[in-house]
C-alpha positions in Angstrom: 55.2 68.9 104.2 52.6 68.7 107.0 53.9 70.3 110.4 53.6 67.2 112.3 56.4 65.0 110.5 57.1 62.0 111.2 60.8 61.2 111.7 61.0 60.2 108.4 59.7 63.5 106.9 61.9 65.4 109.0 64.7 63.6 107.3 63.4 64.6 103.4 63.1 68.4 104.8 66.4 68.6 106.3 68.3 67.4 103.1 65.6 70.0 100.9 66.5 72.5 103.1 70.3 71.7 103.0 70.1 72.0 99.0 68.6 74.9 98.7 71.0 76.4 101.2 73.6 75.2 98.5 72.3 76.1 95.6 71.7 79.9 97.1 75.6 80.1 95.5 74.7 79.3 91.7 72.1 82.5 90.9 69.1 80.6 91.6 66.2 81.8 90.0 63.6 78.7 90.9 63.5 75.4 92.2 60.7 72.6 91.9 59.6 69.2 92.7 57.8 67.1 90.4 57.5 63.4 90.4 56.2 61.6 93.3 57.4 64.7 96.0 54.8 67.2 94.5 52.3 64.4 93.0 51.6 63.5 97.1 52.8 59.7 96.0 56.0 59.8 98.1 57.2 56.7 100.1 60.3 57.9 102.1 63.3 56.0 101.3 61.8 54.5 98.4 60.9 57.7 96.1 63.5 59.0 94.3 63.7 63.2 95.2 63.0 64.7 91.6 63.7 68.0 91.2 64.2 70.9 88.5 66.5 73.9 89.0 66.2 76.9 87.0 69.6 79.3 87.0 69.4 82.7 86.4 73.0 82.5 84.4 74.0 80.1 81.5 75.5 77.4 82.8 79.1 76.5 81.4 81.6 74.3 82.6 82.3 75.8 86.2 78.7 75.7 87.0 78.4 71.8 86.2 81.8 71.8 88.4 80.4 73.5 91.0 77.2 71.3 90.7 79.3 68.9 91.1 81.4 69.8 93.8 77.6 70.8 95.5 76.3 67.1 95.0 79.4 65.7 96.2 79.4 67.5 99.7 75.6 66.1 100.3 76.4 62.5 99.1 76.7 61.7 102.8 73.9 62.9 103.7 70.5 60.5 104.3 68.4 60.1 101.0 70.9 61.9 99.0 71.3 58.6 96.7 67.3 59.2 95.8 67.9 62.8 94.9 68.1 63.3 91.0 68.1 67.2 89.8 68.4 69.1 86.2 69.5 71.9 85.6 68.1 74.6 83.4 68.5 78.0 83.3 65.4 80.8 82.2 66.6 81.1 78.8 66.5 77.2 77.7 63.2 76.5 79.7 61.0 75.9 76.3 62.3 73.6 74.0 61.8 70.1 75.4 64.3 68.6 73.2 67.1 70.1 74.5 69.6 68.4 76.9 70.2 69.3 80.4 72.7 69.5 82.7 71.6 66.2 85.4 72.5 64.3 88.4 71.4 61.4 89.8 72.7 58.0 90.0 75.7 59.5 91.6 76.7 60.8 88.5 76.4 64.0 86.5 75.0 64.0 82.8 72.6 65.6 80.0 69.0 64.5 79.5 65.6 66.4 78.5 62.9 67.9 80.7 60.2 65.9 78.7 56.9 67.0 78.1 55.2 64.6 80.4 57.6 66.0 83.1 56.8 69.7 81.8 53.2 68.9 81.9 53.2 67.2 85.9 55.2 70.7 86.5 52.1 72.7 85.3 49.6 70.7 86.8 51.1 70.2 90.4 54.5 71.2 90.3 55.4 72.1 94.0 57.8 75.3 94.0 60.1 75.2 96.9 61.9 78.4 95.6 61.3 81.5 93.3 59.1 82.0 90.3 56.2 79.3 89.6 56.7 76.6 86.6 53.8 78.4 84.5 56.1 81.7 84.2 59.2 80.1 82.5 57.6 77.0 81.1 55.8 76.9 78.0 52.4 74.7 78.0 52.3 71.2 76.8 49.6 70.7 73.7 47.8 67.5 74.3 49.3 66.1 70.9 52.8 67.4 71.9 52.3 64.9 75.1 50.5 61.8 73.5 53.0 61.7 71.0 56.2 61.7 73.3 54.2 58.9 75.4 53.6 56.7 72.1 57.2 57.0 71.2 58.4 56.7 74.7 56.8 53.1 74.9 57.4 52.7 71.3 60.9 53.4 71.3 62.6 52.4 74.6 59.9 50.4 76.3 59.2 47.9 73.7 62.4 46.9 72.8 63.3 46.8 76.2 60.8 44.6 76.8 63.0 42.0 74.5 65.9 42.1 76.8 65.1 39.6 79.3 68.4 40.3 82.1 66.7 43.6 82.3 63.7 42.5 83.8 65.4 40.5 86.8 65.3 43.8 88.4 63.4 45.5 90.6 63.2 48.8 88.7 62.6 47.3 85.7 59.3 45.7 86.1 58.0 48.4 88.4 58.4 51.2 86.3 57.7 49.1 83.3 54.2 48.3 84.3 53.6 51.5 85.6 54.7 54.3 83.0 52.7 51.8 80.7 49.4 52.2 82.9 50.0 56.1 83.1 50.3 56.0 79.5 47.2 54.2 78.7 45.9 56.7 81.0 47.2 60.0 79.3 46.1 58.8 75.9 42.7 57.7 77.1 42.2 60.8 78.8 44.6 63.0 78.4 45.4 63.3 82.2 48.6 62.6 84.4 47.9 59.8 87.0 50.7 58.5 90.1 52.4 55.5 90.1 49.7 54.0 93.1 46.8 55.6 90.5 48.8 53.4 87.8 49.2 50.5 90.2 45.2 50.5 90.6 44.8 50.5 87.0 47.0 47.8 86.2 45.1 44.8 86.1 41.9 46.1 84.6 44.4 46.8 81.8 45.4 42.6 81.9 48.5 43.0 84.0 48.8 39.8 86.1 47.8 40.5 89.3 50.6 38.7 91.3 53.4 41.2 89.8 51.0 44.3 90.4 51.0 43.2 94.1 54.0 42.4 94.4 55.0 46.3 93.6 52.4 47.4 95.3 53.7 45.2 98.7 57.5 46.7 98.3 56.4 50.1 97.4 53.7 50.4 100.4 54.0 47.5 102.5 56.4 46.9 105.3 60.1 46.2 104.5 60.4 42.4 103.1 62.9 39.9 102.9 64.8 38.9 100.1 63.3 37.9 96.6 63.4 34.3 95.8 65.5 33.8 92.8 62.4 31.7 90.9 60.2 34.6 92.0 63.0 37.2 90.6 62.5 35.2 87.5 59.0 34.1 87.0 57.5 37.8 87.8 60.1 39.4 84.9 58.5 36.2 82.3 54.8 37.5 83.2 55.6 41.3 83.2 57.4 40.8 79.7 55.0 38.2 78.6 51.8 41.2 78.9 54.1 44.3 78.5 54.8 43.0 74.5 51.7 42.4 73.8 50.1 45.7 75.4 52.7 48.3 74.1 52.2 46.9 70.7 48.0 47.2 71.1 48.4 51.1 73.0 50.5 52.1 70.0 48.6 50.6 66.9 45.3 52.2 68.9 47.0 56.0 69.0 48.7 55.2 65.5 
């Protein structure tokens, strides 16, 4: 954070600084950002707040109570909706497999720290407590990385990408388009790009224009209005329409 903050910066500081106050309870041992809050990409109120916690203690049932019982006391609080955290502890750091301990979406669950997470953590992570990413994380190969990313939009994105409701939403066609560009990206060049990087990139990869403008309006423009229902529709035909087509060339390229 800068020191002059704008009201809205004050805001995501206050409910960092109220976390970690929170957390100081469960044997913390680190905490980071990745995502758009350590990338330099965040929009306030429209980022989600991702963060990893390492505990110093195996975490069993009463610490995803107590995680629990923590998340619950902040929902209240402004942004708390956008703020998604896993848990790990120092001992199950390096096997990106594994399932942790998560909330977000108002809810707890278990989900992987993937590599392409593991490797923004390396490259720009932003520790706002204890020991640094590169002294409990293990470093991502290059293969270990392009091959999650092929399967990733191999596996989930493409056949997504046949379920039409889905892309009615919002979220789906923004983060369709754009974990597709930073995936061309990463296999091209092996590097880790944000979503307004990806957003850039977008239609010299064929995306049509009016959808990559449209994200780019509600992600950095003022506050609009409501979506027209044809609009709604028409932009999830065109991003499905290119998405199929460009998954299926990215993964016959890598494979």
């Amino acid at each position: 954070m800068t020191t002059h903050r704008t009201r809205a910066d004050a805001l995501t500081s206050a409910l960092l600084d109220r976390f970690l106050a929170e957390l100081r309870a469960l044997s913390l041992a680190a905490v980071w950002a990745h995502g758009s809050l350590a990338g330099g990409d965040y929009q306030e109120g429209r980022s989600d707040l991702d963060l990893i916690v390492v505990l110093e203690r195996p975490i069993g049932p009463g610490t995803a109570w107590n995680a629990a019982k923590l998340h619950a006391r902040l929902r209240t609080a402004p942004l708390a909706p956008q703020l998604h955290c896993t848990y790990l502890t120092d001992a199950t750091t390096a096997n990106p497999e594994r399932r942790h301990l998560t909330w977000a979406h108002g809810e707890l669950f278990r989900r992987t720290v993937t590599p392409v997470t593991r490797r923004e953590l390396h490259a720009f992570g932003r520790v706002l407590y204890g020991t640094a990413p590169g002294e409990l994380l293990p470093v991502v190969p290059d293969r270990q990385l392009a091959d999650f990313v092929v399967r990733d939009q191999r596996d989930f994105w493409r056949p997504a990408v046949d379920k039409a409701w889905l892309w009615t939403q919002e979220v789906w066609v923004d983060l369709g388009l754009v974990t597709f560009a930073r995936a061309a990206m990463t296999l091209r060049e092996g590097s880790l790009i944000s979503k307004r990087e990806a957003l850039d990139l977008l239609p010299g990869l064929g995306a049509p224009v009016e959808v990559v403008e449209d994200i780019a309006r509600r992600r950095y423009g003022p506050e609009g209005g409501p979506v027209d229902a044809g609009w709604r529709d028409r932009r999830g035909e065109l991003t499905r329409d290119y998405l199929g087509a460009a998954i299926d060339r990215l993964v016959t390229s890598y494979t």
